[in-house]
C-alpha positions in Angstrom: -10.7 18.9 3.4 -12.9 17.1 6.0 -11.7 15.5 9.1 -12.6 12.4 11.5 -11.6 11.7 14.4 -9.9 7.7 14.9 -12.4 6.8 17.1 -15.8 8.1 14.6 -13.4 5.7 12.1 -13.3 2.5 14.1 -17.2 3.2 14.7 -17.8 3.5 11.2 -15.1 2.1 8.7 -17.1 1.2 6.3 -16.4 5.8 5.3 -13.4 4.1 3.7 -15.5 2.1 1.5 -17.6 4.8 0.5 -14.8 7.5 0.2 -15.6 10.0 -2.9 -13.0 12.7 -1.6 -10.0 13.3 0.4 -10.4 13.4 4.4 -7.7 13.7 7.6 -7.9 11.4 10.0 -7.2 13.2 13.1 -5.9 12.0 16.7 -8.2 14.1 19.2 -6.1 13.7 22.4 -2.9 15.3 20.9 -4.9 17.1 18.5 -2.6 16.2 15.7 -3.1 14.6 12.0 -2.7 11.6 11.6 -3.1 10.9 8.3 -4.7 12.0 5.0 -6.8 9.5 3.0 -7.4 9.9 -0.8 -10.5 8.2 -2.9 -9.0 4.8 -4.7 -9.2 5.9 -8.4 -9.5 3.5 -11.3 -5.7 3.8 -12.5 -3.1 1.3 -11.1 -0.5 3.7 -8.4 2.2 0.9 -8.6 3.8 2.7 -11.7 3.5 6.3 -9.7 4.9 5.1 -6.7 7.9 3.1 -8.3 9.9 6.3 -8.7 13.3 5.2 -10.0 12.8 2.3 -10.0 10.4 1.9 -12.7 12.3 0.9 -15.7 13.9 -2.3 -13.5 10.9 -3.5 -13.0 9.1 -6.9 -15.1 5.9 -7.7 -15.9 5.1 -11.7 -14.5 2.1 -13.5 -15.8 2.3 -16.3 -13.1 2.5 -14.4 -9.5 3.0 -17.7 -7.9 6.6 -18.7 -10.4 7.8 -15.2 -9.3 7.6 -15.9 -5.7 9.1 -19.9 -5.7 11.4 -17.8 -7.7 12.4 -15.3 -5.3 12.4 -17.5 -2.6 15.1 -19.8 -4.2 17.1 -17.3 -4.4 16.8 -15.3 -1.5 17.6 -19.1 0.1 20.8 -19.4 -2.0 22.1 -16.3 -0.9 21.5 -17.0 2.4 22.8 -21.1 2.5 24.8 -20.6 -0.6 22.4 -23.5 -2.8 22.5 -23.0 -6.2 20.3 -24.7 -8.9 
């Protein structure tokens, strides 16, 4: 695993865009990691990274309904509206 410093990062970010394999990103002052970055592959991580909540989840065609959506409700709960 390669490393980089923050500061050669903020000189050149574009080594995120061109990123074919896994680096740390290391803080040189208190010469600790940071991070670790991994290459974007073509698969979607959303379904990897739900975990258990997975199966709760729904597919929505129109992003935009979802959140009006959401946001009535989140506004009901909070001023007790209801449609």
């Amino acid at each position: 695993m390669q490393s980089i410093s923050i500061g050669e990062l903020q000189k050149n970010i574009s080594l995120l865009t061109q990123l074919t394999d896994v680096f740390a990103i290391v803080d040189k002052r208190k010469k600790q990691r940071v991070a670790i970055v991994y290459p974007v592959q073509k698969h979607s991580v959303i379904a990897s990274m739900a975990g258990k909540y997975r199966d709760r989840v729904t597919k929505c065609d129109d992003l935009e309904h979802a959140k009006e959506m959401a946001m009535m409700e989140a506004m009901g709960e909070k001023y007790g509206f209801s449609n």
